[in-house]
N, C-alpha and C positions, 0 to 999 in steps of 0.2 A: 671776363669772357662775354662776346657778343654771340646772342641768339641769333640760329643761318634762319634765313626765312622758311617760315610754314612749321618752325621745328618749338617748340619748349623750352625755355632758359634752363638750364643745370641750376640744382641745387650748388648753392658753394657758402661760405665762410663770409662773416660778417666783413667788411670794409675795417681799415681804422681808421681812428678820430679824426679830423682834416684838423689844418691849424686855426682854422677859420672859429669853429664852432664843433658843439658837440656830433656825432655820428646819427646818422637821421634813416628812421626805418618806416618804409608804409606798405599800408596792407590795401590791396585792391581786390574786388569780386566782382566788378564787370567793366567795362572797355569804361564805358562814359566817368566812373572813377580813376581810372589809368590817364586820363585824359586830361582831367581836373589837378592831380601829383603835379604831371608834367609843366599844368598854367603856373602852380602854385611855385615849381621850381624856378621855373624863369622870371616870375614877379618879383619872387626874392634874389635872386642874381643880378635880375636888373636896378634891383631897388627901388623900382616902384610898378604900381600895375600901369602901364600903359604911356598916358600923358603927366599921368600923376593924379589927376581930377577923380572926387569920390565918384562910384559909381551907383549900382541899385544896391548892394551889399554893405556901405557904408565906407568907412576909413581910407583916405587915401592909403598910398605908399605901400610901404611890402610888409609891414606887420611888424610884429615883437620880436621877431627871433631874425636877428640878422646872420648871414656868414653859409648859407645853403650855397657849396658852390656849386659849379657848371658843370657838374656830371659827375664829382667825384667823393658825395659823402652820402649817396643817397643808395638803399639798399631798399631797393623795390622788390615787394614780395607779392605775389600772384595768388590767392586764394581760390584755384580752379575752379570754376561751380562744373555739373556735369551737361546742363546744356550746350548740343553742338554749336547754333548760332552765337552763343557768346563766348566759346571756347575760342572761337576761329577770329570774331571781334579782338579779344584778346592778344590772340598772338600776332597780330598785324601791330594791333598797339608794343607789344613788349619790344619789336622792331624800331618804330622808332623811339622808346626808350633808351634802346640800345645806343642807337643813331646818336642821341644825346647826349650819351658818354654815364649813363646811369647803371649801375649794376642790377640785373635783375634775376627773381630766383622765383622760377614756376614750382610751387604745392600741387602734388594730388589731393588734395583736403578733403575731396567725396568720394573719394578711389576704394571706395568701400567700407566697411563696418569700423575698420582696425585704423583708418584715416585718418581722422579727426586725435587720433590719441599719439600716432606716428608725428603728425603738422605739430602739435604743441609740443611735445616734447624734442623737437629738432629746432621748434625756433624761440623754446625757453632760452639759452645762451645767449640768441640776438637782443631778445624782449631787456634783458636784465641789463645789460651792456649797453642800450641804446639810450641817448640823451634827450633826443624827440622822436614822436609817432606820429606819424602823419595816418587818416583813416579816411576811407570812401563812407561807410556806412555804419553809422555808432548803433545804429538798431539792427546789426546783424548777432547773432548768437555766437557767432564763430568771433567777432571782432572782441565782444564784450567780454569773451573767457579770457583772450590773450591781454585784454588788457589790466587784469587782476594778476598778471604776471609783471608785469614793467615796473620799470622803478622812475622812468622818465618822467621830466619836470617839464617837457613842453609838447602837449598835445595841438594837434592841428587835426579839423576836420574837414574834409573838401567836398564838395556837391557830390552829392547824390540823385542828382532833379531836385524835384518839390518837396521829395521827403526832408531835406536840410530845414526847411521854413517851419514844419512842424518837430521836428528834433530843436531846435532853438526857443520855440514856443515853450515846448514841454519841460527842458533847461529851466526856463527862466520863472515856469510856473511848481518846479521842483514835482514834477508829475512823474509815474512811471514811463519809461520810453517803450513807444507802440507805433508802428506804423497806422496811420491816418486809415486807410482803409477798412483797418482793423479794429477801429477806437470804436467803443461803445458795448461789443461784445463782450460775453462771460468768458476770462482767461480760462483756456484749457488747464489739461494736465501737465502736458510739458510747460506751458509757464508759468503753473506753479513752482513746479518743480525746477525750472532754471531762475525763477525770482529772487533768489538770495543773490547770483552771479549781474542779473541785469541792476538792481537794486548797487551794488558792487561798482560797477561800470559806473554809473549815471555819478556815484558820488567822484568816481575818477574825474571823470569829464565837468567837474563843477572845480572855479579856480578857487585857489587857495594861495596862502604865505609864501608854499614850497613850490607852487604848480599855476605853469599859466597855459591858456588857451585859447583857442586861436579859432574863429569858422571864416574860411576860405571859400566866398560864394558870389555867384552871381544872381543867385535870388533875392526878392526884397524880403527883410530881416526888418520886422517892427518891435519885436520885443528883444532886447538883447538883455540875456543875463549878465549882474553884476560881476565885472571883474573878467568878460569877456571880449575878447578884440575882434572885431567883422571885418575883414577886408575883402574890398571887390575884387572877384574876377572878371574882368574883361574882354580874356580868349585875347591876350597881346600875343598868346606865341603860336596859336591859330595861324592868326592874321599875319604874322613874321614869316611860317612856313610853307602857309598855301594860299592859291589865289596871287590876284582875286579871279574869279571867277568869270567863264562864258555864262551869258546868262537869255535865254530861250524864251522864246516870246510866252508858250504858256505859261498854266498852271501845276505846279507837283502836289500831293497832297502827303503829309506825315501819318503812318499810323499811331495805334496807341494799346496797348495791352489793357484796358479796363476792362474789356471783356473777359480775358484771361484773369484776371484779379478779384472777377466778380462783381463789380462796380454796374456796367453797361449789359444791358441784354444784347445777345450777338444779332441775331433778325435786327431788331431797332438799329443796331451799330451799321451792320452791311445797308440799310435802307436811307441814314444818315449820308454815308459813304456816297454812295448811287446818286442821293440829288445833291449833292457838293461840286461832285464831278460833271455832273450833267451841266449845273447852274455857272458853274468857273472854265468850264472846260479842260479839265486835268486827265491829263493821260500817264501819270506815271504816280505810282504809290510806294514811297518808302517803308517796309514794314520794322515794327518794334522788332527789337532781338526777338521778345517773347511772347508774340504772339504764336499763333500755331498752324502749322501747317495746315488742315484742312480748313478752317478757319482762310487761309490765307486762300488757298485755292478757290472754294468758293467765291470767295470776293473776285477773284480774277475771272471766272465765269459767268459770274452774273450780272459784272459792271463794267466790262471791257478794260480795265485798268491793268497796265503794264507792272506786275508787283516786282519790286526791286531790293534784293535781301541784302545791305551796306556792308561790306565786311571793315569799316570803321565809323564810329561816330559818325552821328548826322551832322555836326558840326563842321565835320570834316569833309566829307562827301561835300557836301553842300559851298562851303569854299574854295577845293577844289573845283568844284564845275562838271559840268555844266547844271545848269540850276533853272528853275523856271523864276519866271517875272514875278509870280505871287507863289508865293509857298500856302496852303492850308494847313489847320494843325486844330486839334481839338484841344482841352487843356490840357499841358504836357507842358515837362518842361523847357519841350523847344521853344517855347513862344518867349520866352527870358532869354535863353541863351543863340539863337539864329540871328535874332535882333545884331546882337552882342561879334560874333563870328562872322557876318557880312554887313560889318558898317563901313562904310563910305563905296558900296552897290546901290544899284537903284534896284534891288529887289525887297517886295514887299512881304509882311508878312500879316496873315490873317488869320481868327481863330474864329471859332466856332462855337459860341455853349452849348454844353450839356444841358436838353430839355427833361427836365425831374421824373418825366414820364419814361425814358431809357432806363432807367436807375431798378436794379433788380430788387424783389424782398431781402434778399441777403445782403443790401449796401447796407455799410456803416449808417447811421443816423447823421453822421457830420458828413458824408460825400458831397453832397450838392451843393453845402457851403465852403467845402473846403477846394471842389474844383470853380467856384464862381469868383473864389478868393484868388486863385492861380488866374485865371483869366483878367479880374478887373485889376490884381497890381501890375500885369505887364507892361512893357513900357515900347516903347516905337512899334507898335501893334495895331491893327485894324479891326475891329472889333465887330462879328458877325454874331447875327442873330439863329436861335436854335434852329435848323430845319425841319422843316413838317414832312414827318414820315407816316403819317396816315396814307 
């Protein structure tokens, strides 16, 4: 059953096996993972990413696990988060899932206290039954318990942004898995207490005899653990179903949630913002799902900036059209995948650094190098200097 628009996919019953290959189950928590499934599906249908040529993520061709067909062995599972803006991100995306011919099956998984215990115990029966797992986010708590349930022998993990670079890093150095942001601080209580689960997880996601594994990315991947397969994404099925684009003579500029994450001081951020746009001339501002609303308003009053809240992927938005001649973008991980999503346009893309002075007392100890990291491997990028917000 196909999702009507604006509405929820139903809960429904696992798919069976195609003839092709085993029955393939993934779990998404925000649009820009939904997005990533859908590359991953058509790579491996097509048999290869794109032209075939490796890309920033390594390996040519569609990976280890051949036989994903075109719509009909993949049970896409929705992991609601309870933000609006990504709720609604989502359900645009589960549309064209739909479209694709993909089964999908929307979770309240935050829908309250009793949630989280309702989602595992309804999709125990899939987990156990399912031959590969395809994941947005292996550093989510929610992902990592479900997958202490599965019996599958072929994991895939798909872009998450930037976080993927550091999930593969962490792999390959058999570290705890922690979001980059986070690294450096003393683990809480809760992860103490969920350490046996994540601890659990990471040895999943490590391949073995019985278990192979897969990262499905478009980010650049310098350490690859032993026995792990990298395949580029590309954004071929982007560029297959949108676009190409009108493209406008100015400037647009991308937001970015560090503020909200704690990374960026917001004053600094908005003052960044203001001479970006003064200096490029950009009148319109894509904002992050998760940035915040007053947050967001402010900026629109202080900087005359047209704020524009995407109800899909910027990716997608952005090939679609209409699009300005230069994109800005501070490190994020549009500056990898925009590239990637509008090649063969003449639109540019440009980023920004992070001057270490923005950087609040609460950043990680690794933030400044791990966003100067994201800035210098990008690739067909223009490469701007910090602006002076004195």
């Amino acid at each position: 059953m196909r999702p009507r628009a604006g509405t929820p996919a139903p809960a429904g019953p696992a798919l069976p096996a195609d003839a092709a290959g085993p029955r393939t189950l993934a779990f998404v928590e925000s649009p820009v993972q939904l997005l990533n499934v859908l590359e991953w599906a058509h790579a491996h249908t097509s048999g290869a990413t794109g032209d075939g040529a490796a890309g920033p993520g390594g390996s040519p061709g569609a990976g280890p696990f051949p036989g994903v067909p075109g719509g009909t062995g993949l049970t896409l599972v929705v992991l609601s988060p309870n933000d609006p803006m990504t709720r609604g991100q989502l359900r645009r995306m589960t549309e064209l899932a739909a479209g694709e011919g993909h089964e999908v099956r929307w979770e309240e998984a935050r829908g309250g206290a009793t949630a989280p215990f309702r989602t595992v115990a309804g999709l125990a029966p899939l987990l156990r039954a399912a031959g590969r797992v395809v994941m947005g986010d292996p550093f989510s708590r929610y992902v990592q318990l479900l997958l202490t349930i599965t019996r599958a022998r072929e994991l895939v993990v798909v872009d998450d942004g930037t976080a993927t670079m550091e999930f593969v890093s962490q792999l390959a150095r058999g570290e705890r898995l922690v979001r980059w942001h986070r690294k450096g601080g003393r683990p809480g209580p809760r992860d103490l207490l969920f350490a046996p689960v994540s601890s659990a997880a990471r040895r999943r996601l490590t391949p073995g005899a019985d278990r192979r594994v897969e990262v499905f990315s478009s980010m650049p991947i310098d350490e690859t653990p032993e026995g792990v397969t990298v395949t580029a994404n590309d954004f071929s099925w982007t560029r297959a179903r949108f676009g190409p684009p009108r493209i406008t003579k100015g400037a647009d500029l991308v937001g970015t949630s560090l503020v909200e994450t704690g990374v960026v001081d917001g004053d600094r951020y908005l003052e960044a913002v203001r001479a970006l746009a003064r200096t490029h001339g950009a009148a319109r501002y894509f904002a992050h799902r998760r940035e915040s609303p007053e947050k967001l308003h402010r900026l629109a009053q202080e900087t005359g900036l047209e704020v524009v809240r995407p109800d899909l992927p910027l990716e997608l938005i952005a090939r679609r059209g209409p699009i300005g001649r230069t994109v800005l973008s501070f490190p994020s991980t549009v500056v990898h995948t925009l590239p990637l999503a509008l090649a063969g346009t003449d639109v540019k893309v440009a980023v920004c650094d992070i001057d270490p002075a923005w950087l609040t007392r609460h950043a990680s100890p690794r933030a400044q190098g791990f966003l100067n990291g994201v800035t210098g491997t990008a690739r067909d990028v223009h490469r701007l200097s910090a602006v002076s917000t004195a």
